[in-house]
VEXDREN-2710 file (C-alpha; in Angstrom, 1 decimal):
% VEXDREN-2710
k/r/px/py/pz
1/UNK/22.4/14.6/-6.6
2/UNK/20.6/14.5/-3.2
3/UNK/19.2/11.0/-2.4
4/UNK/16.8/10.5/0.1
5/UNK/16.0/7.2/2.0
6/UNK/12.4/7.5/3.9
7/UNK/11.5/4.7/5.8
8/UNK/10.0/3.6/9.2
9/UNK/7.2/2.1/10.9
10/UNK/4.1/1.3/8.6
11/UNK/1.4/4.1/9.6
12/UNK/4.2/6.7/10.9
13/UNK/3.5/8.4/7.7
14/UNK/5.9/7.7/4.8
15/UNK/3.7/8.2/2.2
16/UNK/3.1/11.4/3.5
17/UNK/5.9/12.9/3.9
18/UNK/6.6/11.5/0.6
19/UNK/4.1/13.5/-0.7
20/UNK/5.4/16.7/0.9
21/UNK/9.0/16.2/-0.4
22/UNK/7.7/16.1/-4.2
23/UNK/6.0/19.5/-3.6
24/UNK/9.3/20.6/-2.9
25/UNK/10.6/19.2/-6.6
26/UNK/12.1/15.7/-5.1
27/UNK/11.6/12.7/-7.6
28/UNK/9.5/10.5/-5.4
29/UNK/8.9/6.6/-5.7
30/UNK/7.0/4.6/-2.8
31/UNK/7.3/1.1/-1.8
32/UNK/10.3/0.5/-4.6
33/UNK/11.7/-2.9/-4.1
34/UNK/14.9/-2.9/-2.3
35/UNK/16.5/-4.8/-4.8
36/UNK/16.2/-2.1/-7.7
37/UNK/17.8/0.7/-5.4
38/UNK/21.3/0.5/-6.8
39/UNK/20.0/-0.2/-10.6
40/UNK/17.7/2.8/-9.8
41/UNK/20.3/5.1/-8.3
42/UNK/22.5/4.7/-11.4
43/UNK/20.5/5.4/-13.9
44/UNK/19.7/8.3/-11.5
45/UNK/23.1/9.4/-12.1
46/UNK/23.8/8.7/-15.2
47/UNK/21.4/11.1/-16.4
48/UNK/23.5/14.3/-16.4
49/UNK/21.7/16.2/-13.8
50/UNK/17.9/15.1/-14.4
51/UNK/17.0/13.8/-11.1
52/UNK/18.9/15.9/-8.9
53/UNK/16.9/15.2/-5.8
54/UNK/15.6/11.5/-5.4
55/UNK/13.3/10.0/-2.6
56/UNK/12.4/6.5/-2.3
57/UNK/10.2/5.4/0.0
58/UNK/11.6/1.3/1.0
59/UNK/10.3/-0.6/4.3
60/UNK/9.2/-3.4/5.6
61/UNK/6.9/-4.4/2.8
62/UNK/9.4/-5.2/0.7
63/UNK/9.5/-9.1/0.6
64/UNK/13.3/-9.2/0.9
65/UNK/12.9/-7.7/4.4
66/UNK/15.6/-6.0/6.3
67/UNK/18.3/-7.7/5.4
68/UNK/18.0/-6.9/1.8
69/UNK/17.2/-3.3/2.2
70/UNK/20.6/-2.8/4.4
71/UNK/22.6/-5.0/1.6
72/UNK/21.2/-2.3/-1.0
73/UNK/21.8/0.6/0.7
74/UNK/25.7/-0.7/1.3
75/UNK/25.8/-1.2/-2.5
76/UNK/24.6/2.1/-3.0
77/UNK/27.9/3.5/-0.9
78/UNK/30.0/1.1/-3.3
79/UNK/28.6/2.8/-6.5
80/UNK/29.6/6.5/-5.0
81/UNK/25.7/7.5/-4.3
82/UNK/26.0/9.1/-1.0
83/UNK/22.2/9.1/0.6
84/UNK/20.4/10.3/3.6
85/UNK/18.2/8.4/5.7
86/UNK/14.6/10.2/7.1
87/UNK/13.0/7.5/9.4
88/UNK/9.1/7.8/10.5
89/UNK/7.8/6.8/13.5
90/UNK/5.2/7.0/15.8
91/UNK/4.2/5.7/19.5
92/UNK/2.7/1.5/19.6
93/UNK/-1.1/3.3/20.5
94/UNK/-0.8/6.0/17.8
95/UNK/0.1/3.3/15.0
96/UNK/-2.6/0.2/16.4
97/UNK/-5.1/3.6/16.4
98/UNK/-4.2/4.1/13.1
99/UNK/-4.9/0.5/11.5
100/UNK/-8.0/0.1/13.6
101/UNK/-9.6/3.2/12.1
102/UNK/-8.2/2.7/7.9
103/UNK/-9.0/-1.3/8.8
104/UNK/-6.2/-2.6/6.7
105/UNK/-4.0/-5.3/7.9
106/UNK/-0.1/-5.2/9.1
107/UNK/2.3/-6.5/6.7
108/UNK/3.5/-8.4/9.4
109/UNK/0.5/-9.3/11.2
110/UNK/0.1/-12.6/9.6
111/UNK/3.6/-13.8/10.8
112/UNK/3.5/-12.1/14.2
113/UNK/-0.4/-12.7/14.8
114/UNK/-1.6/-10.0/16.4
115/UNK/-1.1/-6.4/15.5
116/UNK/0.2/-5.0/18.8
117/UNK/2.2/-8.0/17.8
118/UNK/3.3/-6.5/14.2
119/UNK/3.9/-3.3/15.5
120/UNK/6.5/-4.6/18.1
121/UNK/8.4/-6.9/15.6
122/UNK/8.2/-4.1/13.1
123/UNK/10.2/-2.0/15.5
124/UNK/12.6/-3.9/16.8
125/UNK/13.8/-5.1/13.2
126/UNK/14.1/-1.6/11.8
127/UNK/15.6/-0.2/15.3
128/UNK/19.7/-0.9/12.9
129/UNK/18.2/1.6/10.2
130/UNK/17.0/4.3/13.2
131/UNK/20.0/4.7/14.4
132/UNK/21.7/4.6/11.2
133/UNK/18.8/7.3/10.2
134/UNK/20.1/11.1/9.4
135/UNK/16.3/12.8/10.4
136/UNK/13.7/10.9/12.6
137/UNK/10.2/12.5/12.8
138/UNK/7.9/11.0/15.3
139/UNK/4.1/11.7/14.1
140/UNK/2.2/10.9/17.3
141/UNK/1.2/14.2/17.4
142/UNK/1.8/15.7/14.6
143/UNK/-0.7/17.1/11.9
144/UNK/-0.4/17.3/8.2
145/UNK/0.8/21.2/8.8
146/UNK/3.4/20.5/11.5
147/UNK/5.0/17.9/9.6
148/UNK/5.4/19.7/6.4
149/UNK/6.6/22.3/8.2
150/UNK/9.6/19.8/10.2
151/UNK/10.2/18.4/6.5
152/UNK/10.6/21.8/5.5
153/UNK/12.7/23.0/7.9
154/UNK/14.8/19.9/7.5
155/UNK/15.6/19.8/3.4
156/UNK/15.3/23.6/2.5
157/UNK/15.3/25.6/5.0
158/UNK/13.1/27.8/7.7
159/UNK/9.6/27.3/6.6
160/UNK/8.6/31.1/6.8
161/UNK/10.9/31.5/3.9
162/UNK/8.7/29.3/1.9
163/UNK/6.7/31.3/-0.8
164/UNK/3.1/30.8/-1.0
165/UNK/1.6/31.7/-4.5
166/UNK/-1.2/34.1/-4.2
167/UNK/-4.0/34.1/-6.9
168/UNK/-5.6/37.2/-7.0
169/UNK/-9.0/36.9/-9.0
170/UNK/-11.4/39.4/-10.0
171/UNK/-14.9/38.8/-11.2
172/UNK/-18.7/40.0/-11.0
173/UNK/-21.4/38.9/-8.7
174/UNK/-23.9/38.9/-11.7
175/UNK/-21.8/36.1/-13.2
176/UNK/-21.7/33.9/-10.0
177/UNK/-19.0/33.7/-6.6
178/UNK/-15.9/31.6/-7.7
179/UNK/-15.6/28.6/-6.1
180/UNK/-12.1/28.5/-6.1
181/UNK/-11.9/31.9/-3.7
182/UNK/-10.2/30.7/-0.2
183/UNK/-11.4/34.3/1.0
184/UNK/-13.3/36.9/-0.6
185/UNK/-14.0/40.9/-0.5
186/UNK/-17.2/43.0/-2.1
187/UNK/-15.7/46.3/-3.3
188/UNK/-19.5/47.5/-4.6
189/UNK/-19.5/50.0/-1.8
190/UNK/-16.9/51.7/-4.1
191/UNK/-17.8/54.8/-6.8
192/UNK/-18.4/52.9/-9.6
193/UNK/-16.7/54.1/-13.1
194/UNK/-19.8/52.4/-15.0
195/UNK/-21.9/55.7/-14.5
196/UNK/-18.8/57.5/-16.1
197/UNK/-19.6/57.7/-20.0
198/UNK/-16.0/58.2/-20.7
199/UNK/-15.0/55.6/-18.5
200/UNK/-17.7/52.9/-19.1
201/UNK/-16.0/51.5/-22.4
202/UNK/-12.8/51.0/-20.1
203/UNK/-11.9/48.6/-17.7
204/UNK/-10.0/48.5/-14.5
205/UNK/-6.7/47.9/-16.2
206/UNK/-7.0/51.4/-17.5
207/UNK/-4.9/53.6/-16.4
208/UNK/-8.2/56.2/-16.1
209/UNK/-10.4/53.6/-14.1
210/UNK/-7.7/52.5/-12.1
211/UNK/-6.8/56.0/-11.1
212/UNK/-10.1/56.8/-10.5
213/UNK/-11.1/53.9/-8.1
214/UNK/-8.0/54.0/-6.1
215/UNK/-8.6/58.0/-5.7
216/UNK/-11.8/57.5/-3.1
217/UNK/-10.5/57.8/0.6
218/UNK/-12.5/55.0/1.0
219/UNK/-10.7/52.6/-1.9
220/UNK/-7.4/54.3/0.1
221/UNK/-8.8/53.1/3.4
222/UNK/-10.0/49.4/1.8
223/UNK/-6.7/48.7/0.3
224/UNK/-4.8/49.5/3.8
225/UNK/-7.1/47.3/5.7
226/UNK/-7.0/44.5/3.1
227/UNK/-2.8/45.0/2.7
228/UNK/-2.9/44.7/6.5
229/UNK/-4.6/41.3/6.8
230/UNK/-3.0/39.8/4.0
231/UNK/0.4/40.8/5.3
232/UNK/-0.8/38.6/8.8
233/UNK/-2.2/35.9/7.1
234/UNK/0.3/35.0/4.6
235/UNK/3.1/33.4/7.3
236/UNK/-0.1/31.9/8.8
237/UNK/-1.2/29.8/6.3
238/UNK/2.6/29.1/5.0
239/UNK/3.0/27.7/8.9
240/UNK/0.1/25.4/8.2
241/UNK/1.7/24.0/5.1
242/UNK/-0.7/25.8/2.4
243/UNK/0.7/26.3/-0.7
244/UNK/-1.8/28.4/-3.0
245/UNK/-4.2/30.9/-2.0
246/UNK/-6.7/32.3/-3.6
247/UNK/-8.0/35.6/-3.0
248/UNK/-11.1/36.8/-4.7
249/UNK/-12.3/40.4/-5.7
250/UNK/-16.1/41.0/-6.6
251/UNK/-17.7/44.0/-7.9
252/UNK/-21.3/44.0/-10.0
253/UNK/-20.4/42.9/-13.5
254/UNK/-16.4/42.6/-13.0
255/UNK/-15.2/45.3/-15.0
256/UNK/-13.8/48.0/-12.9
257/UNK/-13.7/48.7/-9.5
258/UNK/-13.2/44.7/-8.8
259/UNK/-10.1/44.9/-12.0
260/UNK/-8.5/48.1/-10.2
261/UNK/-8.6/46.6/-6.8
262/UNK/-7.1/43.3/-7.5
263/UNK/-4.7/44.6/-10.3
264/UNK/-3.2/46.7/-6.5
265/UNK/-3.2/43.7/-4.4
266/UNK/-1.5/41.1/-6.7
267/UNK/1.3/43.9/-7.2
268/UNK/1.3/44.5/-3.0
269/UNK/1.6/40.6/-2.6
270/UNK/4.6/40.8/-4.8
271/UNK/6.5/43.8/-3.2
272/UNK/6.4/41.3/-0.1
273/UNK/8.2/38.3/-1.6
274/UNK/5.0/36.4/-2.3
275/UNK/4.7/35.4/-5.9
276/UNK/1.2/36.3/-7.3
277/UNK/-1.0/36.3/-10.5
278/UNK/-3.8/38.4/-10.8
279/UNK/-6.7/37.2/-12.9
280/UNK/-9.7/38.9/-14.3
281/UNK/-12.6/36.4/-14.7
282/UNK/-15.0/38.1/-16.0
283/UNK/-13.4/41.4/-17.5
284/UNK/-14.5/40.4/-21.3
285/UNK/-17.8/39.5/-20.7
END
């Protein structure tokens, strides 16, 4: 079982990171009292392999303070639940920046009265479980995308190996754009198989239509530019930390030419390790 400590400064970004880590399948739990950490891990463990990877979120919010969180974390070596530690942090102006602009207090602030003041205390009491730490991330500069891709790179591996899941969606522009498309192409420039009594019954699925729309130097020509700029912008987006994209297809009524086309891109997407669905919105209609 991996078990994953993620503490740090308050604003540095736990919950954050947090969130990232359960997107790649960790069991997450934020601000879990300190005190339930060895019950926790062993029922973790005695589940025969349910919760193989665990992160807990535990910091100085908890009213036990520091002193109880390293007293759990030594009882957690006692019970034979070996754990990493990923500590966030961030520079004193990055953090007060922070608090000024969400407006919510320092759980220290009332004890240390100021919140330059809370930030400073906060550090110097959790400086035992930095150096003790197994990652540090500092966030001072660092977007959403960067630090998904550190985490990443950290607990799976390099981040251009991550897959990003490709939606490819046909549909017609009589029956409305999808508002899920991230980017979106007009293949009505294409012959259209409508005006085809044999082929009008048909859809793009078809071997018949399919054949026939990808048999146009200008389909050929479409589909090369399009495989191009997909190949590009796939590591793109998986370096910004996106995780599903959706690619839309629009003829007129989202039958055939729009059906042919993204029926070829879905399979492309998946002959270059992407995994991909293709879905035909408005095929029956």
């Amino acid at each position: 079982m991996e078990f994953l400590i993620i503490s740090g400064l308050s604003g540095a970004g736990k919950s954050q990171a947090a969130d990232i880590l359960e997107d790649l399948d960790f069991y997450c739990v934020d601000n879990m009292p300190t005190a339930l950490l060895p019950k926790f891990a062993e029922f973790c463990m005695a589940t025969g392999g349910r919760y193989e990877r665990v992160a807990l979120v535990v910091d100085i919010r908890d009213r036990g303070g520091f002193t109880e969180i390293t007293e759990s974390l030594s009882e957690l070596l006692s019970l034979g639940c070996e754990y990493r530690i990923l500590f966030m942090e961030a520079d004193s102006d990055t953090i007060l920046n922070r608090y000024k602009e969400t407006r919510r207090p320092h759980p220290l602030q009332s004890e240390a009265g100021s919140l330059e003041a809370a930030i400073a205390l906060e550090r110097a009491r959790l400086a035992p479980l930095r150096s003790a730490s197994n990652f540090v991330i500092n966030t001072s500069a660092t977007t959403i995308g960067m630090l998904q891709s550190e985490i990443y790179r950290m607990f799976v591996g390099k981040q251009g190996e991550r897959p990003l899941f490709v939606n490819v969606l046909s549909f017609g522009f009589k029956y409305g754009i999808p508002a899920e498309a991230d980017m979106m192409f007009d293949v009505r420039f294409l012959p259209n198989p409508f005006y085809i009594a044999e082929l009008r019954p048909k859809n793009g699925t078809d071997k018949e239509v399919f054949d026939f729309v990808h048999s146009h130097d200008a389909a050929r020509q479409f589909m090369t530019k399009v495989k191009d700029l997909i190949e590009f912008l796939i590591p793109q987006y998986i370096e910004e930390g996106k995780h599903n994209l959706t690619i839309a297809i629009g003829c007129t009524g989202g039958h055939h030419r729009s059906v042919a086309v993204a029926q070829a891109l879905s399979e492309h997407v998946k002959t270059i390790g992407q995994a991909s669905e293709c879905i035909h919105r408005d095929v029956r209609k």
